[in-house]
Each structure stands twice: as C-alpha cells, then as structure tokens.
C-alpha positions, 0 to 999 in steps of 0.5 A, spaced: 774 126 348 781 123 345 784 125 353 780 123 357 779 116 354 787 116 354 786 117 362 780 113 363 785 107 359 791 108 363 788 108 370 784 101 368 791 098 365 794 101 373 788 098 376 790 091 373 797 091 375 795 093 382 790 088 382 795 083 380 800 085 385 796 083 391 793 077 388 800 074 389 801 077 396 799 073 402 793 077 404 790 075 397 792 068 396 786 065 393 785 057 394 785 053 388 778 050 390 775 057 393 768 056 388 768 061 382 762 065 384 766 069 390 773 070 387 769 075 382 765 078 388 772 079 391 775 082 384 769 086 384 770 089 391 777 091 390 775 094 384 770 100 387 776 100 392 781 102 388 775 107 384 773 110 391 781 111 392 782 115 386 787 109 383 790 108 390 793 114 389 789 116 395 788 109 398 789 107 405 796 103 407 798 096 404 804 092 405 804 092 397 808 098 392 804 104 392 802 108 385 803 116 385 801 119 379 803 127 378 799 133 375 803 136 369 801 143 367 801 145 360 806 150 357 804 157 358 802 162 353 807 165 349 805 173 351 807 180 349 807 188 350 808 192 345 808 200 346 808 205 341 810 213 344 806 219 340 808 225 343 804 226 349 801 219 348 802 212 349 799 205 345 800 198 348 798 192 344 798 186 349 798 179 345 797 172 348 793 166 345 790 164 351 788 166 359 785 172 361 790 178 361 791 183 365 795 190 365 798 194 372 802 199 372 808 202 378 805 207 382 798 206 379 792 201 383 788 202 377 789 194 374 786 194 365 783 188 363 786 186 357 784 183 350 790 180 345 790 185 339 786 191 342 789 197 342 790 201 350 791 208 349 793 213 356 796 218 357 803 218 357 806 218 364 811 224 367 816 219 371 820 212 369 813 207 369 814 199 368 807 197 365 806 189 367 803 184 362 800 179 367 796 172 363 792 168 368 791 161 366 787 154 368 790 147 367 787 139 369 790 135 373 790 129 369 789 124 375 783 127 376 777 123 372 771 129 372 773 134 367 770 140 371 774 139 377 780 145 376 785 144 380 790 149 380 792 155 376 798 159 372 801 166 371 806 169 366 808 176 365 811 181 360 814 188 361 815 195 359 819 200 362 817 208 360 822 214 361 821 220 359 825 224 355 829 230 358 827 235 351 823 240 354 816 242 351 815 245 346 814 253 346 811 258 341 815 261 335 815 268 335 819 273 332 821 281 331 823 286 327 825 292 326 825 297 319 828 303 318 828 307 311 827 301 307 831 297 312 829 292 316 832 287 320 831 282 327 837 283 331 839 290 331 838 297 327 841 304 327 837 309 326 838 317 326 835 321 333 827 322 332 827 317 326 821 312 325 822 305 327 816 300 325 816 294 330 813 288 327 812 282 331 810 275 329 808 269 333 805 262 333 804 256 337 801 249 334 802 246 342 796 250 344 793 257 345 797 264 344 793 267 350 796 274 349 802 278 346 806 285 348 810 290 346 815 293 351 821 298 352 824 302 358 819 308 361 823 315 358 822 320 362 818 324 357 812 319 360 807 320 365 809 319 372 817 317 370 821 316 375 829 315 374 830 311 381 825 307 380 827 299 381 826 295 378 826 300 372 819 301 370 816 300 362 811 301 357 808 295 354 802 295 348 797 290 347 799 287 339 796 282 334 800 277 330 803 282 325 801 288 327 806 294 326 808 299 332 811 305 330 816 309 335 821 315 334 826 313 339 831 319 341 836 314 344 838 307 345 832 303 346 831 295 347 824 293 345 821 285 348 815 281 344 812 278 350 807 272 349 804 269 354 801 262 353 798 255 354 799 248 352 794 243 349 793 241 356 791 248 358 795 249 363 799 256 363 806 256 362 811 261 363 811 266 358 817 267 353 821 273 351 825 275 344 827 283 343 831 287 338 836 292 340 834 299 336 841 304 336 840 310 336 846 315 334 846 323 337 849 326 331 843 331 326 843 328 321 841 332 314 834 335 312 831 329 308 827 330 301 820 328 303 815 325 298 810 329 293 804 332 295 798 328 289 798 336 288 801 343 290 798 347 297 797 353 298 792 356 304 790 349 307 790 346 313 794 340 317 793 336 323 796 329 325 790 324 326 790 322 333 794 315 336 796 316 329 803 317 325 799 320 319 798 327 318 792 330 314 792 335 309 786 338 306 784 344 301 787 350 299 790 353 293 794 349 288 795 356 283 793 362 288 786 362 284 782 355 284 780 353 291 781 345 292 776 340 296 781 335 296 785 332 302 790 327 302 794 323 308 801 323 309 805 317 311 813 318 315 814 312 316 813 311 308 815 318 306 809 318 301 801 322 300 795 319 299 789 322 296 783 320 301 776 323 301 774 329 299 770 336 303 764 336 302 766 344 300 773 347 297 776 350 302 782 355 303 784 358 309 781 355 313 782 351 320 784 343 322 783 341 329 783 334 332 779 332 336 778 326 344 774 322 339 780 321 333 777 325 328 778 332 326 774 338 326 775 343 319 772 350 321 771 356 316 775 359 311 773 362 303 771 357 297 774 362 292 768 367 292 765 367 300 768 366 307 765 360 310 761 359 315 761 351 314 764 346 318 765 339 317 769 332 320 773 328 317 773 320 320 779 316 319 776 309 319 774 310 313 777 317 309 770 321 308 767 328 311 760 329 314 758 336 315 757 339 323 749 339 325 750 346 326 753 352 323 758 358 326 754 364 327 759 367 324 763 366 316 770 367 319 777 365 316 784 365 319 781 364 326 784 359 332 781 353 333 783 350 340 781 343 343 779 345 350 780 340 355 773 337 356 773 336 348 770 342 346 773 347 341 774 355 342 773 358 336 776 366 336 779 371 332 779 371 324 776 375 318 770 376 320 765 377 314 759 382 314 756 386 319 759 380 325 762 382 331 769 379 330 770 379 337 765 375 338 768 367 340 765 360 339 764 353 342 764 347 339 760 341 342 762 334 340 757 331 343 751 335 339 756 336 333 753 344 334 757 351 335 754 356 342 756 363 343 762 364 347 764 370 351 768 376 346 774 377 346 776 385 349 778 386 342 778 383 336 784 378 334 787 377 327 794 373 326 794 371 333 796 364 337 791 360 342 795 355 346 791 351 351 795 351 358 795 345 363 790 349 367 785 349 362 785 356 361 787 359 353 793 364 352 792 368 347 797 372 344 799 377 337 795 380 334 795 384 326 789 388 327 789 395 324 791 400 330 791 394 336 797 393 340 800 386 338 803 385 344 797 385 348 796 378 351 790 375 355 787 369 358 781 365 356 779 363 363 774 357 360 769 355 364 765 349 363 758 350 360 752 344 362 748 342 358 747 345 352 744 350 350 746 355 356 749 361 357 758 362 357 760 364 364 767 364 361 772 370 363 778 374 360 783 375 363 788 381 362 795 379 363 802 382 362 804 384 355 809 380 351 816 384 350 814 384 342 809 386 338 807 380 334 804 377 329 803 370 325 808 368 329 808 360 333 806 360 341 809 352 344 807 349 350 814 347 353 815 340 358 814 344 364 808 348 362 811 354 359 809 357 353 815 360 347 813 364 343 818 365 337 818 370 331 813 373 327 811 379 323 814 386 327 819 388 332 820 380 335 821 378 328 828 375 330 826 374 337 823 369 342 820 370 349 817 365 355 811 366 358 812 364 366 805 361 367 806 361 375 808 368 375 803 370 369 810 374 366 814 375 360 821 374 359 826 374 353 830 367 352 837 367 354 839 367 346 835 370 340 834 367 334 839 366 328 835 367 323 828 372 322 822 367 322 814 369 320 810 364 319 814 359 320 812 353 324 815 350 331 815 343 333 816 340 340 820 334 341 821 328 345 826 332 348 824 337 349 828 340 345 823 345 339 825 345 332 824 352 328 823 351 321 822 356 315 817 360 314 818 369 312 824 373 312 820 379 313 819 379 305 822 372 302 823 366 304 827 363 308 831 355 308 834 356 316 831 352 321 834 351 328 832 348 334 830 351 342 834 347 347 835 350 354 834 357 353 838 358 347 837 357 340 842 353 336 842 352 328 841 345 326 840 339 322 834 335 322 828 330 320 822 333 321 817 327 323 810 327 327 812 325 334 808 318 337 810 314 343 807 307 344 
C-alpha cells in the first residue's frame, strides 16, 4: 500500500506541474474577469483529460513539454545449482527466493519443475551434460495505477556442467589358488607328474550379481573326443561355487582359468572376467612317499574309490589274522590321512567292493570269522552308513570277482563257495531293485581269476587256482541284458584262446586302446605279462618281461597310460619292486601312488 500511495502522490504532483504549464500557455490564458465557476469547470476538464491519458504519458499532441515516465523492474533473484555426484547418481539442490524455477537439461526435452531447497535425484548422465537453473519472475510497471495489470516478465539462470569420469566400472573381485603338499600359492606352483593339486577359487561382487563361475584347463588327449589339431584348442570347464576346491592330477604343465560371468546393478550382462594359475609339473619320478596310517591294521579287506571322488573306502578285514573287523574308514590323498566312517552292518573279510553308476559301493560276500557269507550291503557316501541289499545271493561265496556291467548291474562269479552250491553258478546284481538273479554258469568253476569289462560290454575272465583246472584258459561272458526282472539270463560264454601262462592272483588292466594286461600272478607267468588283442581275440607276450616276480600285487592304470605295478609276493615273501608298463616294455620306477580324477 505504502507503494502505490507513493505513485498515486507522484502522478497527482506531475498533473499539477503539467497544469500549471499550460495555464501560462496562449491556448489557456484565462481572462481576468472570466467568472470563477468556469474556470474550475476547465480545471475539472483538464484533469479527467490528464487521467484518461495515463498522466500524459499517453496523451495527445500539444505544443507544451511532454512528460515520459519509464518502468523500472526489480533486482532479480539471487539463484543457484548446487549437484552432488553418488556413483551412479546425481542430486541437484535449486535455491532462489522468489519466481517459478525450472530445470532443463542438453540433450533431454524433459523440463523439471523446480522448488528451492527440494532435492532432485536422477540418474547420472553417460555423456558431458549442462543442467540449466532458469527462474521466471513478474514485476509492475509503476507508471501503471491498478496493481493487477502486469506488464512484463524476467528470467535468469545457473548452470551445471557434468562429465563422466573415464574410470571404468567396477568388476567382481576373484581369485584362485593352488595346493600342493601343504603348499599353497595364487600364481604358480610345482608339483611331481600325477601329483594332487587342489584348486580353490574365491570371488565376489557388491556392484551386482555373480550369475555364474568355471573352471577351465586345456583338453588332454586322455579326454573324450580329443583332438590335437583342434583350433582353437579345445577345453574343459566345471561349474564351481564360491569356495569350493577341485581336485586334478595333472601329468603335464597345465594353466587352469576362473571364469566368472556377471551383471551389474543395472542388470545389465557384462563381459565376464578371467584370473588363472599356472601348475608346473616336472618329468622326473620322484620317490615313493610314506602315506598316513590306517586308524587300524588290514588284512583280507576290500577297497574301492568312491566314484567322481578322490577318496578310497577301505572296509573290513583282519587286524590280527583271527578278529574279523566291520569298520570302514576313508582315505584322503590330497591330505595323505583315514578317517573312520560307518561301519558294516556285519564283519566282514575276504570279501568284495564294487562302485556302483549311482556313486555308492556294493560289498558282497566274504567270511565273519565262523561263515562265508552270503550278505550283502551298501555304503552311501553322502552320509558314511551302510544299509543291507533287499535280497541276498543264492550262494555264500568269498574271494569271488565282482564286475560293473555297463547297464549297472554286477556279474558275480567264481570264488569259495560254501556247502553243496554249485561254484559255477554266476549271479546278478540289479541296483534297481537292490536283489541278486541267477546268471548263466560259468564252464567250470573259478578261484584266483580276474573279471574285466571290455568296452564291448562283454566280461574277460582269465586264471584260475581251482585244483586240476587249466589256469590258462580264458573265456568271454558275453552279457546280454535281461528285462525286466525277474527273468531268465540268455547271457552266453565264449571260449576264447588261452593265455600263454597259467596263472592265478594275478592283475588283468584295461589299457587306452581297449586291450587287457595281464601281469604276474602265482605259476609259470609269475614274472611274466601278455596282452589280449580284443579284435583279434589273441594272446601275445609283452615286448619285455617284468624285472621282478609279482602275485598278488596291484596294477594301476595312469592318465598316460602308462600302468604301475607295485608289490605284492615274490612267489613266498614279499616284495618292495614296483615298476611301470609303458609302450610294451616294462621299466623299474619310482612313484606317487595316487587315485586318479579328472575335472
């Protein structure tokens, strides 16, 4: 109000001095003796003229000075643009006191209402971005006398200018390590030619989500569909977890790569990132290495590597050639220790171990200390107990064969048999059922002979300690399917060429090309090896015999190929040799002995 009745004040003063300028003019020059009441009615008429007019500022032309008053408009407002700049995010603070604010942005039509003090938050902007502060104002031209008529209108502005940062975004943080006898390291390790090497990875990412991780190593001819031309060289990867430890025995230098996929916060998929280690592995033998202690003394127990596993279960058996035991416990090569796990459900020596498709191992036969046995049961890794089959075997029979068929079922053949049963009678083995079915008998019954599984599917059975039986003779269980159970075995037996030794307790090996090896053994081959040609159903003698006479013994087959012979009977004591079959001959050596697993 204080305003307004300053300008009403100002233009009544300019009305006057106009009024007074004209009075003195010729055009106004009153007569003294005009009468009183018609020169106020022509100060009257002047001043609606000068109102109507706008305070002459609109006026019509006169030969007089005219008046001109001009609008002056208000300072602006003082305004700013403050940003602030969180990772992926940005928060703008207009302030102004007073006008309408409006925020705009290059590149973008979007335009933001803005309120002084209210926090904006937007995505932060992948390219160079000038965010723009404009605030509208209105102001009154004071010449005008109603308040309500506006007359014009101002605006000012701030600015912001945003540039990304040139680091690149950030990736998951990862890791791997190798360990070798206690050793461990994240960039390269030496080991010995088939020694264990455990992987470990480790990764994470608090910018988004791991989607998934690998381990991967060149393909080693050992590995299905090998092929040395491939380009690019072909791999092997497995899936891992966080945390989780691989366990490989490579044979030669080998560079093992954690790859992990991921995506950011934003979901989206980014190129996956890669850390390796490199795994030395030198030639030279090494030496034969004390492994840890039995948690007791074995004799006449059975053995067998828990399937996709490193570990080796060991249940049963003597501890003084008197007590039978019904402990198990499990070996770890990579930690060199036992460890006790469940026990039998019946003591047991003599007896036999077979892994099974489904990762468990069946334990057939054998003797508790009074009866051979015709019992069988299964161990379940998972959780370290043994449940006992469904069924039973028709016959109580110990050191018998126990062969995985390719359908997963067992051939049961040969052995002690106890009573009136007919020792050449064979058994089968369904998983599915947990029950034992009658095979086809053998031609003659089979004690200290080996069962090896062609890849034809058929059974080579060789050797044999039967009183008054050849123990060269050999003969092929040809294993035909039999379904569904309960039905009759059509499985056959074919005669094939004898070995060029008799033999018994000896080892039969498959070989990579399909070929079976055949080494030592009580008799005239004690010192002796020959291969079975399976295409050619023949026998012939390796290229060299073995240094040292070996029954009872074990042989291994290696990722080479190579196979190692250890121990075992001299013919009456034992015997610390241990060589190794490679490319027809055999040479003595110097080794780890460690169960074999690929990844």
């Amino acid at each position: 109000m204080g305003h307004q009745t300053e300008t009403s004040d100002v233009k009544v003063f300019l009305y006057q001095q106009v009024f007074e300028s004209h009075m003195n003019t010729q055009q106004f020059n009153f007569k003294m003796n005009t009468p009183v009441w018609l020169k106020c009615l022509g100060v009257m008429v002047l001043f609606c003229l000068l109102t109507a007019c706008g305070g002459g500022g609109g006026g019509g032309a006169s030969s007089g000075t005219q008046m001109t008053v001009s609008a002056i408009a208000p300072p602006p407002p003082a305004i700013t643009l403050n940003v602030a700049e969180y990772g992926d995010n940005l928060s703008i603070t207009p302030s102004f006191n007073f006008g309408t604010g409006i925020i705009s942005q290059t590149g973008s039509a979007t335009q933001i209402q803005a309120t002084s003090g209210s926090v904006i938050s937007i995505t932060k902007p992948t390219q160079t971005t000038t965010f723009k502060l404009t605030v509208q104002y209105q102001y009154q031209d004071p010449s005008t006398i109603k308040p309500s008529n506006l007359s014009g209108s101002i605006e000012t502005t701030a600015v912001y200018t945003v540039t990304p940062t040139t680091t690149p975004p950030p990736k998951p943080t990862l890791g791997i390590t190798a360990t070798n006898n206690g050793v461990t390291s994240s960039t390269s390790i030496t080991i010995n030619s088939g020694d264990p090497v455990v992987l470990k990875p480790t990764f994470s990412f608090d910018s988004g989500y791991i989607t998934s991780a690998e381990i991967i190593r060149p393909k080693r001819a050992s590995d299905p569909g090998y092929s040395p031309s491939a380009l690019p060289p072909e791999t092997v990867s497995v899936q891992v977890n966080n945390l989780t430890t691989i366990t490989d025995y490579p044979l030669e230098t080998t560079r093992y790569t954690l790859k992990v996929y991921y995506e950011n916060i934003s979901h989206d998929i980014q190129t996956p990132v890669n850390k390796y280690i490199e795994v030395v592995v030198v030639s030279s033998p090494g030496k034969v290495s004390i492994g840890g202690n039995l948690t007791s003394p074995r004799s006449d127990h059975a053995s067998a590597n828990i399937p996709s596993s490193p570990l080796v279960l060991a249940s049963g058996g003597t501890s003084d050639g008197t007590t039978v035991l019904k402990t198990s416990e499990v070996y770890d090569p990579v930690n060199n220790k036992w460890q006790l796990t469940g026990d039998m459900k019946i003591a047991r020596r003599g007896h036999i171990a077979t892994a099974l498709q489904n990762g468990k191992i069946l334990v057939t036969g054998g003797y508790d200390g009074k009866n051979a046995l015709a019992t069988a049961e299964i161990y379940d890794p998972s959780n370290g107990t043994w449940t006992a089959t469904t069924g039973t075997m028709s016959l109580a029979r110990r050191f018998h064969t126990a062969t995985l068929l390719a359908d997963g079922r067992v051939l049961i053949a040969g052995g002690t048999v106890v009573g009136n049963g007919d020792p050449k009678i064979t058994e089968l083995y369904d998983p599915i059922d947990g029950k034992f079915y009658i095979g086809t008998s053998l031609p003659e019954p089979r004690l200290g002979h080996t069962a090896t599984l062609l890849n034809e599917g058929k059974v080579l059975i060789t050797g044999n300690s039967t009183s008054g039986l050849d123990g060269k003779k050999t003969i092929l269980f040809n294993y035909l399917p039999c379904t569904p159970q309960p039905c009759t075995d059509s499985s056959t037996i074919i005669p094939v060429g004898s070995m060029l030794n008799s033999r018994s307790n000896h080892t039969a090996t498959s070989l990579t090309d399909g070929n079976i090896l055949v080494t030592g053994g009580f008799g005239n081959g004690i010192d002796k090896a020959e291969i079975f040609n399976i295409t050619l159903r023949s026998w012939s003698a390796t290229a060299s015999g073995m240094n040292g006479r070996h029954a009872l013994h074990t042989a291994t087959l290696l990722q080479d190929g190579s196979v190692l012979i250890v121990g075992g009977y001299d013919g009456s004591t034992p015997t610390n040799i241990i060589e190794i079959y490679k490319d027809s001959s055999f040479q003595t050596g110097k080794t780890k002995l460690y169960n074999v697993k690929y990844i």
